[in-house]
C-alpha positions as CSV (number, residue, x, y, z in Angstrom):
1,X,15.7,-41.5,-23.6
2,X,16.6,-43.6,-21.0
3,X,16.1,-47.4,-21.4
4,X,14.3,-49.8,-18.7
5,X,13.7,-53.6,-19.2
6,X,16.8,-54.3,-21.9
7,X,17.6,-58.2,-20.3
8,X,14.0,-58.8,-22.0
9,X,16.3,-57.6,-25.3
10,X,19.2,-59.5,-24.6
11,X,17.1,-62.3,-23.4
12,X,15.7,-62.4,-27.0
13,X,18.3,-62.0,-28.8
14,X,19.7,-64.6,-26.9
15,X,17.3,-67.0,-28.2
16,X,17.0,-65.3,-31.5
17,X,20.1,-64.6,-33.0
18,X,19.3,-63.0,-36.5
19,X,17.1,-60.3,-34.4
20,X,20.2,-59.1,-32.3
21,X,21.4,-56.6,-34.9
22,X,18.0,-54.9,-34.9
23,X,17.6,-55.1,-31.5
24,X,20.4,-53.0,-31.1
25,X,19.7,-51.1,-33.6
26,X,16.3,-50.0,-32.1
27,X,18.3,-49.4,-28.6
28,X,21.1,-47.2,-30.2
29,X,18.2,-44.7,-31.5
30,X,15.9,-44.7,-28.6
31,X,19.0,-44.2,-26.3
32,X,19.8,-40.7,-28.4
33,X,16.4,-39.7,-28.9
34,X,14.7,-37.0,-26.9
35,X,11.2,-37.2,-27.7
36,X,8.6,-34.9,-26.4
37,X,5.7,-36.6,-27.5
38,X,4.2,-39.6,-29.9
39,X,4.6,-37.6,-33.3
40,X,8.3,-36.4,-32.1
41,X,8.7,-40.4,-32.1
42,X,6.2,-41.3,-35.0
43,X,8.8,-39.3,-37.0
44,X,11.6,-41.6,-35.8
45,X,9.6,-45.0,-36.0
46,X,6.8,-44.3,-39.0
47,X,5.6,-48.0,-38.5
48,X,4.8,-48.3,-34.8
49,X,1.3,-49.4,-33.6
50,X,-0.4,-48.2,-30.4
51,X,-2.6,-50.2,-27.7
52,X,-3.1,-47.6,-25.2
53,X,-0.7,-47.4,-23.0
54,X,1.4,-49.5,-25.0
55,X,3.4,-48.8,-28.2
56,X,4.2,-51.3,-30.7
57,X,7.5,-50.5,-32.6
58,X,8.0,-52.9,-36.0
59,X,11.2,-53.9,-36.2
60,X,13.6,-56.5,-38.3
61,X,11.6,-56.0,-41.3
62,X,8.4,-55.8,-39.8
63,X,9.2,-59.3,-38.6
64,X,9.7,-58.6,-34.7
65,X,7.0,-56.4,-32.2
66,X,9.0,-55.0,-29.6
67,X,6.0,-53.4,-26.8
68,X,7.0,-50.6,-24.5
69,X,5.2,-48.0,-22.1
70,X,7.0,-44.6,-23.3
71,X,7.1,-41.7,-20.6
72,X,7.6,-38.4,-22.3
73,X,7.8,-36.4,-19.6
74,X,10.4,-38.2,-17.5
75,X,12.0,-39.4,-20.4
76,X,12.0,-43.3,-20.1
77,X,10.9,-46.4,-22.5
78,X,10.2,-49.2,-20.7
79,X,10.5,-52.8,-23.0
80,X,7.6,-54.8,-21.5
81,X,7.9,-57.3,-24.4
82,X,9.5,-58.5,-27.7
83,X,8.2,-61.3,-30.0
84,X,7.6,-62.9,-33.8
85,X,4.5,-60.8,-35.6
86,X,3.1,-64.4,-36.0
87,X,3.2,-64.9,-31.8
88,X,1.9,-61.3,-31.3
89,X,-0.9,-61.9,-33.6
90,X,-2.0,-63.9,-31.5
91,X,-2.8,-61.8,-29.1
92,X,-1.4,-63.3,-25.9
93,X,0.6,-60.2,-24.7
94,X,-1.8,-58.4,-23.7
């Protein structure tokens, strides 16, 4: 998969400094994945939340959201967002 919107990543980790491991983390397995559909990546990322058209990957223990737009077909994740659960329970990314 091909990765659009990492400076919101970097800019994060930037800021955040514990979540940069996972961040990359998340990066280095979406970059070799080839996923033809949500349950090809549901298998990859069991904890991942959707609000059409967005998907919500748990990452860093369950401690981070990181939102994306996923296009199978052209093979592309774009990062629209990453946050702390407690500011993405509130709601204000959407």
């Amino acid at each position: 998969m091909r990765i659009i919107g990492t400076a919101k990543l970097d800019e994060f980790a930037r800021r955040h400094a514990k979540a940069r491991k996972s961040l990359a983390n998340w990066e280095k397995v979406v970059r070799a994945a080839a996923w033809k559909n949500s349950e090809e990546m549901k298998r990859t990322f069991n904890s991942v939340d959707y609000d059409y058209p967005k998907t919500i990957f748990n990452i860093a223990g369950n401690n981070l959201r990181l939102i994306a737009l996923i296009d199978y077909n052209k093979q592309l994740v774009q990062v629209a967002g990453v946050m702390p659960h407690a500011e993405y329970d509130k709601e204000r990314w959407k």
